[in-house]
C-alpha positions as CSV (number, residue, x, y, z in Angstrom):
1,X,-37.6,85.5,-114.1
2,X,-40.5,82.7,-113.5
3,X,-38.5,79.6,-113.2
4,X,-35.1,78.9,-113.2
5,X,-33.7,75.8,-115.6
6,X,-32.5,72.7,-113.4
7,X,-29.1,72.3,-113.3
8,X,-29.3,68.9,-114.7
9,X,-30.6,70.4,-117.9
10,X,-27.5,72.6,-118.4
11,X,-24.7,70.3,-118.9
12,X,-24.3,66.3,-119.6
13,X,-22.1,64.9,-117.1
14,X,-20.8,65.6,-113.7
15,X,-17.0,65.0,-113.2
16,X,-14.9,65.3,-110.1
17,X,-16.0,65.1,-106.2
18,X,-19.1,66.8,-105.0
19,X,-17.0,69.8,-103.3
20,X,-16.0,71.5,-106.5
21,X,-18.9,72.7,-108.2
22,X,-16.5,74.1,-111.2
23,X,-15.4,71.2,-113.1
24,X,-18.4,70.0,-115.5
25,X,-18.6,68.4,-118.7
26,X,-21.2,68.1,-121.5
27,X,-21.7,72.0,-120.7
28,X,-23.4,73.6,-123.2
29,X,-21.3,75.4,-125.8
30,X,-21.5,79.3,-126.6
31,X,-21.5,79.6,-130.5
32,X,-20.7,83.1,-130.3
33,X,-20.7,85.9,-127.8
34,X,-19.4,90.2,-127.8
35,X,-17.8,91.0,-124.7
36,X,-18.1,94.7,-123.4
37,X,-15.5,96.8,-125.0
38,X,-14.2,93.9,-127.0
39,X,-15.1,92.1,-129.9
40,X,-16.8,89.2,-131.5
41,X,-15.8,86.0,-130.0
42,X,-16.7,82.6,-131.6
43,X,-15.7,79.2,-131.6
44,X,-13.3,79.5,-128.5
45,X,-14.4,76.8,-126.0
46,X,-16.8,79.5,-124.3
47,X,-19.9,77.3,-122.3
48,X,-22.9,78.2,-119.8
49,X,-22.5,78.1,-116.4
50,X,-25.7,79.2,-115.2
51,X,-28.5,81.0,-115.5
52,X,-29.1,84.6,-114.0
53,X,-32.6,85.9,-115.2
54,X,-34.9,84.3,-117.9
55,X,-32.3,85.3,-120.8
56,X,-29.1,86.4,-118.5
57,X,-26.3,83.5,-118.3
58,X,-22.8,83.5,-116.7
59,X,-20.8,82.2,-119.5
60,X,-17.0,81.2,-118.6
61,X,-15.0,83.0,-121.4
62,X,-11.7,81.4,-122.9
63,X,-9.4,83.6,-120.9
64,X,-11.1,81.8,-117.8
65,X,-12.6,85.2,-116.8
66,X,-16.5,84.9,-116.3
67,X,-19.5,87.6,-117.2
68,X,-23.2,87.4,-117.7
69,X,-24.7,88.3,-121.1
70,X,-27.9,88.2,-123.2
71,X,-29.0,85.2,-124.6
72,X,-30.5,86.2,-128.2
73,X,-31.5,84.3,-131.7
74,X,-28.8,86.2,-133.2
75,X,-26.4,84.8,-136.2
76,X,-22.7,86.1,-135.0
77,X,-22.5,88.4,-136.7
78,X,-25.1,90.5,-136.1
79,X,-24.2,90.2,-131.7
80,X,-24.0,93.3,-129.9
81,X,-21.7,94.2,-127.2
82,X,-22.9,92.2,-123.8
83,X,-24.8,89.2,-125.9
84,X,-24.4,85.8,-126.8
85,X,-25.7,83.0,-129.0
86,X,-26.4,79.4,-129.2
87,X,-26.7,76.9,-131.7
88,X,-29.4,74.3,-132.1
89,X,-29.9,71.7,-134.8
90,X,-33.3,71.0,-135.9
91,X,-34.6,68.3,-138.0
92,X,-37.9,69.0,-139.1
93,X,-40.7,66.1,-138.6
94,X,-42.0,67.0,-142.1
95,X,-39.0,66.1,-143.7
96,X,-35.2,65.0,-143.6
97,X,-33.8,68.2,-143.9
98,X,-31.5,69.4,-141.1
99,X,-31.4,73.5,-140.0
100,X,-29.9,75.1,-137.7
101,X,-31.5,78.0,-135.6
102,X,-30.7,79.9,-132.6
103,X,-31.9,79.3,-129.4
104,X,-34.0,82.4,-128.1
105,X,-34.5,81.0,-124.7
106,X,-34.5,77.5,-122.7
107,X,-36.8,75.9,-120.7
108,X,-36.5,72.7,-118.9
109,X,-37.0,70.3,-121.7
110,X,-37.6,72.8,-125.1
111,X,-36.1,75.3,-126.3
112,X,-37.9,78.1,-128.2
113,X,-35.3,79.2,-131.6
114,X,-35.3,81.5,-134.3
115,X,-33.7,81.3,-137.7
116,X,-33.7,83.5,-141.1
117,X,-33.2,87.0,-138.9
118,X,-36.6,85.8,-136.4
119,X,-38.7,85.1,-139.4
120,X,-38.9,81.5,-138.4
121,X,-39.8,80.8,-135.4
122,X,-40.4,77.3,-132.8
123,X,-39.9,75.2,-130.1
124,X,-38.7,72.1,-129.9
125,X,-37.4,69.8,-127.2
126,X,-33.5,69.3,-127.1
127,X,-30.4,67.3,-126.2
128,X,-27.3,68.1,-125.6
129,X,-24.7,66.2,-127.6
130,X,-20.6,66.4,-127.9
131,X,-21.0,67.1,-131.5
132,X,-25.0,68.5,-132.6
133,X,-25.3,67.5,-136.6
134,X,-27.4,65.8,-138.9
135,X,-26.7,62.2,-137.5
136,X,-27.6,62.8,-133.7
137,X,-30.7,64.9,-134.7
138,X,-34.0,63.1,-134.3
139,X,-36.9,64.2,-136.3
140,X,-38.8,66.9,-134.2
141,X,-36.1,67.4,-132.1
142,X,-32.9,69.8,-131.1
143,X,-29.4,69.1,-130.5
144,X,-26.9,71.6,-129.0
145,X,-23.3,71.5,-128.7
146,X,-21.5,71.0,-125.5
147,X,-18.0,71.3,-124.7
C-alpha cells in the first residue's frame, strides 16, 4: 500500500473528547458509492473514515453501517458493485473555468483525478471545504466536499 494518508488530511475538524475517535467533522464526503447486492447510492451524507489499502476506504454509509470499497475516477453512474467516488473541483491555472473531476487516488497533499471517462488526467493539491464550488476554488488547486 506504500504510505498511508495522515489522518489530519482526511477530515477538517476534530469535535468531541479525545476518547471517542467516531465523532468528526469536515470528513470528506462520498459523491457516490454501489454497495454489494444493492444499488447506486449518492448524495446521502456517506463520508471517509479511513483508509485500508492505497485505493480501499471504510466509508460510513447512511444507514450507519460501515464497509470498505474501491476508490475509482468513476461518474455515478458508471460505479460497480463494491466502488465508490469522489468529487473534486478544479480550477485550471490557465484559465477561470471551473471542472470537476474524480479523484482516482489521494496522497497527503494532491490528489491525482480523472474526468471525461479517464481521458483527462492530473494532479493537483486540494482542500477540503463544507461546500467545494467555483468561489472556494483557487487557481491550480482542488476542493472536495465534506460533510
Amino acid at each position: 500500500m506504500g504510505r498511508p494518508i495522515r489522518k489530519d488530511r482526511m477530515f477538517n475538524d476534530r469535535l468531541g473528547n479525545n476518547d471517542d475517535s467516531t465523532r468528526y467533522s469536515g470528513r470528506i464526503e462520498v459523491t457516490a458509492y454501489y454497495p454489494v447486492g444493492g444499488s447506486l447510492l449518492q448524495s446521502d451524507d456517506s463520508y471517509i473514515m479511513r483508509q485500508r489499502g492505497s485505493k480501499q476506504f471504510l466509508i460510513h454509509q447512511a444507514d450507519s453501517s460501515e464497509a470498505v470499497y474501491t476508490l475509482v475516477a468513476k461518474a455515478p453512474g458508471e460505479l460497480s458493485e463494491g466502488e465508490f467516488c469522489v468529487k473534486v473541483t478544479i480550477r485550471n491555472e490557465d484559465s477561470s473555468v471551473v471542472q470537476d473531476a474524480y479523484v482516482e487516488k489521494f496522497y497527503n497533499r494532491t490528489v491525482h483525478y480523472a474526468y471525461n471517462n479517464g481521458a483527462n488526467t492530473g494532479t493537483v493539491p486540494y482542500t477540503l471545504g463544507t461546500e467545494a464550488g467555483e468561489d472556494s476554488t483557487v487557481a491550480g488547486a482542488g476542493s472536495i466536499d465534506v460533510i
